[in-house]
C-alpha positions in Angstrom: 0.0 0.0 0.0 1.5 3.5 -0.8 -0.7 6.9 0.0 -0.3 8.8 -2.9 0.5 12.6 -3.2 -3.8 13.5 -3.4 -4.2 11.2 0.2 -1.0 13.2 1.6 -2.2 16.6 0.3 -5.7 16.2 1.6 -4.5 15.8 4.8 -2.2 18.6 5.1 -5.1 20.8 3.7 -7.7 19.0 6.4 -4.5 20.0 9.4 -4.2 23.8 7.7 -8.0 24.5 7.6 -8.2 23.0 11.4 -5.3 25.4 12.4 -7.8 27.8 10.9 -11.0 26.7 12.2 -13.2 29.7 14.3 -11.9 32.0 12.1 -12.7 33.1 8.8 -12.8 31.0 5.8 -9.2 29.7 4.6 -7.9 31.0 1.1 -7.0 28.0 -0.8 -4.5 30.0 -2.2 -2.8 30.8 1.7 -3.3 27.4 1.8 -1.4 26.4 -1.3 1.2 28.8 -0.5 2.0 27.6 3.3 2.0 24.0 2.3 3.8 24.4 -1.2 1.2 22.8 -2.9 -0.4 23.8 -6.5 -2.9 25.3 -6.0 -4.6 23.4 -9.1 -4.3 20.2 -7.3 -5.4 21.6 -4.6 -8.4 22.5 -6.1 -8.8 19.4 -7.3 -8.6 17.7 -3.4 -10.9 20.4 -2.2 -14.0 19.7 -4.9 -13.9 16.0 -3.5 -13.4 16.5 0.3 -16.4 19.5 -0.3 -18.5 17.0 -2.4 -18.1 14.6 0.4 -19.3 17.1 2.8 -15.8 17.3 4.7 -15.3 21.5 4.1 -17.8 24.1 3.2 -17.0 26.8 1.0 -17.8 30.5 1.0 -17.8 32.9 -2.4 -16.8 36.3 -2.5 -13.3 38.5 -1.9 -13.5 37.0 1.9 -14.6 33.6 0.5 -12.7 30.1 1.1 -12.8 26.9 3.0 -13.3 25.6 6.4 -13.9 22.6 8.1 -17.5 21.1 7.9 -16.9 19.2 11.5 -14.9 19.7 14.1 -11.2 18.2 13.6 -12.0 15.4 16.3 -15.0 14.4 13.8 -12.6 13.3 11.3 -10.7 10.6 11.6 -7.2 9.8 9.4 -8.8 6.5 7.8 -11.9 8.5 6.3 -10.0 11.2 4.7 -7.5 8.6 3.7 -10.4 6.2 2.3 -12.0 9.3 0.2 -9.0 9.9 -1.4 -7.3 6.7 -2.0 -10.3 4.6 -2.2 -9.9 1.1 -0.5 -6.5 0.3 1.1 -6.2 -3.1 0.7 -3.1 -4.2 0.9 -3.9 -7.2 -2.1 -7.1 -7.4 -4.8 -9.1 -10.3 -3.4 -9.5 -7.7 -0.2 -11.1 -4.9 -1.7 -14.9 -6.4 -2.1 -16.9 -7.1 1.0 -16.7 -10.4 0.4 -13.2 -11.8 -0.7 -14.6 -13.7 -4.1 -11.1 -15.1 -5.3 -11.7 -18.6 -6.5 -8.5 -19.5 -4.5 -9.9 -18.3 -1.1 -10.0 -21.1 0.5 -7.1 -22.5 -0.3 -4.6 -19.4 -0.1 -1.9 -19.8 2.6 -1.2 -16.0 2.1 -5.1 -14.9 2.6 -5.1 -14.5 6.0 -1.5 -12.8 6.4 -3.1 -10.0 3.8 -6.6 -9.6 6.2 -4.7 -9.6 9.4 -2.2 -6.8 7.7 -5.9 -5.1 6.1 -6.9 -4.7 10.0 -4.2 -3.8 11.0 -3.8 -0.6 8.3 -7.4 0.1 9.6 -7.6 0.3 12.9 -4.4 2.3 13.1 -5.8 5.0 10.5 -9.0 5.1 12.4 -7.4 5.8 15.5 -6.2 9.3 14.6 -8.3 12.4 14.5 -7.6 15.2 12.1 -7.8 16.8 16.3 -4.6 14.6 16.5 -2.5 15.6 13.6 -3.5 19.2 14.5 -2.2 18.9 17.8 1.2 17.1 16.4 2.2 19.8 13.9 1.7 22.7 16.9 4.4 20.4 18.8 6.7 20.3 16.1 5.7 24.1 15.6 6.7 24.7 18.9 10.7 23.2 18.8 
């Protein structure tokens, strides 16, 4: 499993509009500029997370983004899951129900679900709250 640059981005556009959040809507521009991101595929990230109903946006010259939730309402796996889609580690995982003809068999199937838990309950156990309060630490050195 590798998080692409769109699961990575989305997250450090999630953190930057928490560090934001009570105030007034985040330029995705600022944005773009503090986290050296282009603003383009930033735009891109944002039309899904705001589709999803993860941000809201505001028009107008004071217009932007901000959270739709608090950062504690969020969790790592969900943002990651929007983004990447299913984080399977192998193919026969992906579906509800693993439908590879050599399921039952497969000495390697259960290795692959136990890893496929494992990826999820660590994700899961993060808040966006979390990540938040990990860049202000490493803000703070």
């Amino acid at each position: 499993m590798r998080i692409s640059t769109k699961g990575r981005y989305a997250l450090r556009l999630m953190i930057d509009l928490a560090c934001r959040s009570g105030s007034a809507p985040v330029s995705l521009k600022d944005v773009a500029e503090r986290q050296d991101i282009s603003l383009k595929y930033l735009e891109q990230i944002v039309g899904l997370l705001s589709k999803a109903g993860y941000v809201r946006s505001a028009r107008g010259p004071q217009g932007g983004y901000r959270l739709a939730r608090a950062p504690e309402n969020y969790t790592v796996g969900e943002i990651l899951r929007l983004t990447e889609g299913n984080l399977a580690p192998v193919a026969c995982l992906e579906d509800p129900e693993n439908l590879c003809e050599r399921c039952s068999q497969c000495g390697t199937v259960d290795f692959w679900s136990g890893l496929y838990t494992v990826i999820n309950q660590y994700i899961d156990r993060f808040t966006l709250a979390d990540l938040v309060a990990a860049e202000r630490r490493k803000e703070q050195k």
